[in-house]
N, C-alpha and C positions, 0 to 999 in steps of 0.2 A: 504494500500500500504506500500509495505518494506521502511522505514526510509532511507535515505541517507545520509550517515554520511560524514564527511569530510575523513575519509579514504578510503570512495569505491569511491569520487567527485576524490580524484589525483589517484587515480587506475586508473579509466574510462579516464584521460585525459595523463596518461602516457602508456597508451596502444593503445590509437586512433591511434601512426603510422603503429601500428604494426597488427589494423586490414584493413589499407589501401594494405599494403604489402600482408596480407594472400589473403584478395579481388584480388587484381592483379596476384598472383598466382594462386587460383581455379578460374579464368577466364579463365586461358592460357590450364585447361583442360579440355578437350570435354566430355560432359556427355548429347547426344542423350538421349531418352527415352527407357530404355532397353539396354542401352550401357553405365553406369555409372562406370563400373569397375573402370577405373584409377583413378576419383574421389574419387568412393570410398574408393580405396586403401589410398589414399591420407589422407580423413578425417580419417578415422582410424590411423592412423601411426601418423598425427598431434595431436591427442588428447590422444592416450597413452604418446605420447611423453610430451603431456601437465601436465600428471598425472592424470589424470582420469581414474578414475578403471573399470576394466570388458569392455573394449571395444571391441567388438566383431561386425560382418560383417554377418547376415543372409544368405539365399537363395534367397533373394529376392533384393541383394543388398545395402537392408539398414545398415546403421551404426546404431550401438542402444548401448547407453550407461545409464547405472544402474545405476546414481546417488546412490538413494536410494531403492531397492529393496528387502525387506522382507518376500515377500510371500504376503502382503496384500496389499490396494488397493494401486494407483498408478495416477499418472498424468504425462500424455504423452505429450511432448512437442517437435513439431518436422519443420525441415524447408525443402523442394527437394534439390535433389542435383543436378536436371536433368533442361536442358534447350528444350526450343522448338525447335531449332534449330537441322539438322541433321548431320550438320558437326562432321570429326573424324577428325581434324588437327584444331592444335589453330586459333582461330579467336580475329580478333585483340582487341587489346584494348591503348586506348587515355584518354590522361586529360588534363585539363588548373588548371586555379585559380580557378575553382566553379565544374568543373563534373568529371565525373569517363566515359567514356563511352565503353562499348562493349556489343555484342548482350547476352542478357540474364544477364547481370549485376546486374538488380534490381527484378529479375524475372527468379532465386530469389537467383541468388551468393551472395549477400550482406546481405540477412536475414540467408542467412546460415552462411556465415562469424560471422556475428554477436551472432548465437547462438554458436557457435564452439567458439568465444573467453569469451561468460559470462561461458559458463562451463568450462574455466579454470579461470574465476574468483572465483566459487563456491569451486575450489579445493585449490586454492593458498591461498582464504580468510579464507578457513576452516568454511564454513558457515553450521551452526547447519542442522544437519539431523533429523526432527523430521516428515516428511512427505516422501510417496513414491513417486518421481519422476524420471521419465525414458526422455531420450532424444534421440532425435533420426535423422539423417540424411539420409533422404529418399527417396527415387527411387519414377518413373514412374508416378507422377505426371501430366504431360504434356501430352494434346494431346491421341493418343491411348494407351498410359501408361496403361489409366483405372485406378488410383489410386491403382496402384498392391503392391508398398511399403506399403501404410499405409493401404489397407486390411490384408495383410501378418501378421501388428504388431497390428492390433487389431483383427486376430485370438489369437498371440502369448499370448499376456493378457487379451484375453474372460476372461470374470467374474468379473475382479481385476480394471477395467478404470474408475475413480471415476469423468473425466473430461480430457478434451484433447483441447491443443492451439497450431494452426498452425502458422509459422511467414510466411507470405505472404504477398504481397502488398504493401501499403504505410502507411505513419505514421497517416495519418487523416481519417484513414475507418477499420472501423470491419466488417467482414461478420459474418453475425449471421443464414442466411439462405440457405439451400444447392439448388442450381440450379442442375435440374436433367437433364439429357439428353441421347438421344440413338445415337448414331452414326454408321452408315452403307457405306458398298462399294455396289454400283448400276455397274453391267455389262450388258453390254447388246451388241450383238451381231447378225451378220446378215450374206449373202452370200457373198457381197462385190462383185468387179470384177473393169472393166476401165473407167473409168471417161466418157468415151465419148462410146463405144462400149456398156455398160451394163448399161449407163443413163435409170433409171425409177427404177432398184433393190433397196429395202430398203438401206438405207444408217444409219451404228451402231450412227454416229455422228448426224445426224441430228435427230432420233428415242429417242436418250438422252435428245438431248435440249427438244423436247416437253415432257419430262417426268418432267426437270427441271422447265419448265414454269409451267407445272399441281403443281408441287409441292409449287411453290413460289405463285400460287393462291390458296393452303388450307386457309383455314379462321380460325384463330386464336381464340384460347380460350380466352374470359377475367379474367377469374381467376387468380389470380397474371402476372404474365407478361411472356410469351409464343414468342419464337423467332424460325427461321427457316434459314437454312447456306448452301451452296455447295462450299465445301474450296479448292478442288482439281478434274478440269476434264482432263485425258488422252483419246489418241486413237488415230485412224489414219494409215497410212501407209504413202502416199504421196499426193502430191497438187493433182497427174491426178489418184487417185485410190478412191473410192467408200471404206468406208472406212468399216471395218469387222468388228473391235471390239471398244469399249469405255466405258469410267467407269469414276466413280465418289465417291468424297467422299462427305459424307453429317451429317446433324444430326439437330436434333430441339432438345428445351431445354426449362425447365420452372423451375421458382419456388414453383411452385403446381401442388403435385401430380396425383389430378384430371386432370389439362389440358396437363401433360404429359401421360395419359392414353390414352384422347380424341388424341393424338395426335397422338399416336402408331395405335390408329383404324384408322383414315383418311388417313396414309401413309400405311395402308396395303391395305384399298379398296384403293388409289390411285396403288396401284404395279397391285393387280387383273385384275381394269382396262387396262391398258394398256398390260399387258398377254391375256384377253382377244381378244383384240385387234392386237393379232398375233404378238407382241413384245416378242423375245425373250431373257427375264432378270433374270440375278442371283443377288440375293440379303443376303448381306452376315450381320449381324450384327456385328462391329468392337470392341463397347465397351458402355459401359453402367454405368452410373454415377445414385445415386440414390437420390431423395428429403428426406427432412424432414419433421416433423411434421410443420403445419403452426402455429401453437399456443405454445409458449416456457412455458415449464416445469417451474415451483419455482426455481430448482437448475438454469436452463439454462438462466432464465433472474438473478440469482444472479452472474452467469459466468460471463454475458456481463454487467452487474452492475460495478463490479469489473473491469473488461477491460476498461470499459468507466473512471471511475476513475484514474488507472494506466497509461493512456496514455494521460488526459488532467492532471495530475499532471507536467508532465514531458514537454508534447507538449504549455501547457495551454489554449488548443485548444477542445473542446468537439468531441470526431469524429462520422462521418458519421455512422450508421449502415445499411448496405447492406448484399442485397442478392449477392452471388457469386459460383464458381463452383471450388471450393479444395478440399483439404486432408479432410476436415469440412465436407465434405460431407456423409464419414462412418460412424463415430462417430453418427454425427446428426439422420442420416435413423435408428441406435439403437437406438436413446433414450437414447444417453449419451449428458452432456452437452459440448457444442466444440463450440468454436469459432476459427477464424482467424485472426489475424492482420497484421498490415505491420511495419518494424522500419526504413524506409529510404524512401527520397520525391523523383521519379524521375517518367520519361514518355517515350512515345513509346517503351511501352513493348512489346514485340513479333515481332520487326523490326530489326533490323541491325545497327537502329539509338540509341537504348535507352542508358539510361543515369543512375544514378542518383548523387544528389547535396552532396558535398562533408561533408559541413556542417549539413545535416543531418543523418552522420554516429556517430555524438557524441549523440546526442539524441538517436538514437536507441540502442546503446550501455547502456547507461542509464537505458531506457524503458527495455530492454532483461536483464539485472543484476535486477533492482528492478520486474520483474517476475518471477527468476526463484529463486530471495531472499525469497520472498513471497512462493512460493510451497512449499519450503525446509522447510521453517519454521512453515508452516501448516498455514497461516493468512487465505486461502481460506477457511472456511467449509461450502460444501453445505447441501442445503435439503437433 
């Protein structure tokens, strides 16, 4: 782990207000999944501004900044810029003495924040370049995203990705493992007519629910851990009308590839079924996350070796290692080594309620400058 000298301890503490400010700022802009423009504008123009060179804004809406880029390998290091949330108009944001709160704050405004201010510490400190390190602020993370930012930037350096670390999360957990999942829109549709005149015609609503109950009675793989969702049902017309159409969003997801296989088979004979069955359903597939190998590579547990060190140096705390469902996920499904962490404590992510604590915006800071000192400096080499 990079050395902490007493000049980067009063950097890291005479910048703390000023990444409270940037956090309050990229909260106040809306960044939907697939609608991160403004953001993105935003981190690009804040980190030229910073002096950081080559920053430049892809097709895919990522910001990607070329630390140190040669031509030869590289480590990728990047945070979303997008929330779950669909709002286009700022949503709010509140503090006391201990929280930060608005929707998508820690999840992941604050790990972004936080890599956006160590890479103008790497430029301000003039931190040796002896390693290729690419940074990056990245789209479509979230939800039906599909992780399309960080596919995009691991076409863009096919060949040259010698390791790759997501900041996601919280300060006390690594995900070391990519949860895989398939996510589908279920429509289904029927003749519909008046509530009381055409009582007995298939009804698209109630035809859903038993597809939903079939679905939530699949029986689950025991191979790592194997989960099943329906996160969004529409349809209808009104209380007195037989209703025509309805639809749904769904997906299951695992940490093994095998019981994500088994799982794609029992939800297609479960669709069969009920087509059989004179249901008539369109079934669309939304998006597709992929697993990893179950068994880590030499370089990959020396990845999370290294992580686990770097962040109980700092936290003094050993963290968790989990399975989870990120940017970690691409990397991983190559057979590159990639982990994710988190640099801030907070909860109820993905609500309206979430937080995080204000005091642990200096430790991540911390944690995000002694990682990206270590890249630079080449302390990582894997297998």
């Amino acid at each position: 782990m990079h050395f902490m000298s007493m000049e980067t301890t009063l950097w890291i503490a005479e910048n703390l207000p000023q990444v409270t400010q940037l956090l309050r700022t990229l909260c106040a802009i809306p960044a939907p999944s697939g609608k991160e423009e403004q953001r993105a504008a935003f981190c690009e123009k804040w980190l030229t501004d910073a002096g950081v060179p080559g920053v430049f804004t892809d097709e895919a809406l990522n910001v990607i900044c070329p630390i140190h880029d040669d031509g030869g390998p590289v480590t990728i290091v990047m945070a979303h810029t997008d929330t779950v949330f669909p709002d286009l108009s700022p949503m709010p944001f509140t503090e006391d003495d201990t929280r930060l709160c608005s929707p998508g704050v820690g999840d992941d405004t604050a790990n972004l924040a936080l890599l956006m201010t160590a890479a103008r510490y790497l430029v301000e400190e003039k931190v040796p370049l002896n390693s290729g390190l690419v940074l990056v602020c990245n789209s479509c993370e979230e939800g039906l995203g599909n992780l399309k930012g960080c596919r995009a930037v691991m076409e863009r350096y096919q060949g040259r990705i010698r390791s790759f670390v997501s900041f996601d999360g919280n300060l006390d957990h690594i995900c070391v493992r990519a949860v895989g999942s398939h996510r589908y829109r279920v429509e289904v549709e029927t003749q519909g007519g008046h509530s009381f005149s055409a009582f007995g015609v298939p009804n698209a609503i109630h035809q859903l629910s038993r597809f939903i109950t079939d679905f939530y009675s699949l029986p689950l793989p025991h191979r790592g851990r194997t989960t099943c969702n329906v996160g969004v049902i529409e349809g209808g017309t009104s209380v007195n009308s037989i209703a025509q159409r309805a639809s749904m969003l769904c997906e299951y997801r695992s940490d093994d590839a095998s019981s994500l296989a088994t799982m794609e088979g029992a939800f297609e004979a479960l669709i069969a079924r009920h087509r059989d069955a004179g249901v008539q359903l369109t079934v669309t597939r939304m998006g597709e996350r992929p697993c990893g190998s179950s068994t880590p590579s030499a370089a990959q547990q020396k990845l999370i070796d290294w992580a686990e060190k770097s962040m109980a140096a700092v936290t003094g705390k050993t963290p968790s290692l989990d399975s989870g469902s990120t940017d970690a996920n691409i990397p991983l499904s190559l057979d590159i080594p990639a982990v994710t962490l988190g640099l801030i404590r907070g909860d109820l992510a993905h609500t309206r309620q979430e937080y995080i604590l204000k005091d642990s915006l200096a430790e991540g800071l911390t944690l995000a400058v002694s990682i990206l000192s270590d890249l630079c400096y080449g302390s990582l080499a894997l297998p």
